[in-house]
C-alpha positions in Angstrom: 41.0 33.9 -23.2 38.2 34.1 -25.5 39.7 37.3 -28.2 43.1 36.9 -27.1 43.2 41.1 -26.4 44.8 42.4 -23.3 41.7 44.7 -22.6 40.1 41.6 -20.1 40.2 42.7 -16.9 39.3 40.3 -13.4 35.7 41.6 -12.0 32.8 39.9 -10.2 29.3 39.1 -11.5 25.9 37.7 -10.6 25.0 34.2 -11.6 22.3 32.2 -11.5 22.2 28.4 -10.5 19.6 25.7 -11.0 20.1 23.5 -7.8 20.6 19.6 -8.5 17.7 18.2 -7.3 15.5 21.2 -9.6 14.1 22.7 -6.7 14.7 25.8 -7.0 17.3 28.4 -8.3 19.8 30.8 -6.5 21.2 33.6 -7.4 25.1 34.2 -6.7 25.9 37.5 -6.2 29.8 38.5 -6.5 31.6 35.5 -8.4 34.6 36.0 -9.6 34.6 36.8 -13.7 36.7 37.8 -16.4 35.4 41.2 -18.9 36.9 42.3 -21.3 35.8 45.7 -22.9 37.4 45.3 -26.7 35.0 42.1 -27.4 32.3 42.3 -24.6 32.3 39.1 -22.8 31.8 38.2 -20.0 32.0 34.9 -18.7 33.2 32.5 -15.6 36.6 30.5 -15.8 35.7 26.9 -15.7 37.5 26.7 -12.5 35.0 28.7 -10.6 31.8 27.0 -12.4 33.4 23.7 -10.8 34.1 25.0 -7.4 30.5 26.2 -7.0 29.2 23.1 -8.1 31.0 20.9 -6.6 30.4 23.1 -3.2 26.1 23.2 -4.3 27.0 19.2 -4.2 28.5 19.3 -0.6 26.7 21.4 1.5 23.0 21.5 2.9 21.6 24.2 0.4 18.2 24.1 2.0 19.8 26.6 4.6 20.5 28.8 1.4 18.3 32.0 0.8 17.3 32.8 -2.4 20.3 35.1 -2.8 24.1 33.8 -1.5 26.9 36.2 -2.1 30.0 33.9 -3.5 31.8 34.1 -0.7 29.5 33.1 1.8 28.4 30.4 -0.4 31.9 28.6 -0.4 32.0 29.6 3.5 29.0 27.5 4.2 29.8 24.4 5.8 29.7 21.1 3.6 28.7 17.7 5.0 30.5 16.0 2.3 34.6 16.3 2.2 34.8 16.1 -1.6 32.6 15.3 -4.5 32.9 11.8 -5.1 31.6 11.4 -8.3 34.1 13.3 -9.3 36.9 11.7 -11.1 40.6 13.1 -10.3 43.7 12.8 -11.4 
């Protein structure tokens, strides 16, 4: 996306994420990422920054450890259907 080369490949990374109320931080372990090995970056599609958000948003993260693998994170049950202060079209 970012150089336009074909050398970006689909992997998964660890992230770091300030909580909304600025409690604390967690680290995400596993999220999927994009690499590419003819520019060097690394970096998140948009997509997945919104759908951890949004799911930080909906779910009780006080039951959260300090580390949450991706998946488990988007497994944990949210108390909130949807994100309602986000707009959609």
């Amino acid at each position: 996306m970012w150089c336009n080369e074909d050398a970006a490949v689909e992997t998964k990374k660890t992230g770091y994420w300030e909580l909304h109320d600025g409690t604390r931080a967690l680290q995400i372990d596993e999220i999927p990422a994009v690499s590419c090995s003819s520019c060097g970056m690394e970096y998140h599609e948009d997509h997945v920054v919104e759908e951890i958000e949004d799911q930080l948003l909906l779910i009780n993260t006080k039951k959260l450890g300090k580390v949450v693998s991706f998946k488990e994170l988007m497994a944990t049950e949210r108390f909130l259907k949807k994100n309602y202060f986000k707009f959609y079209n």
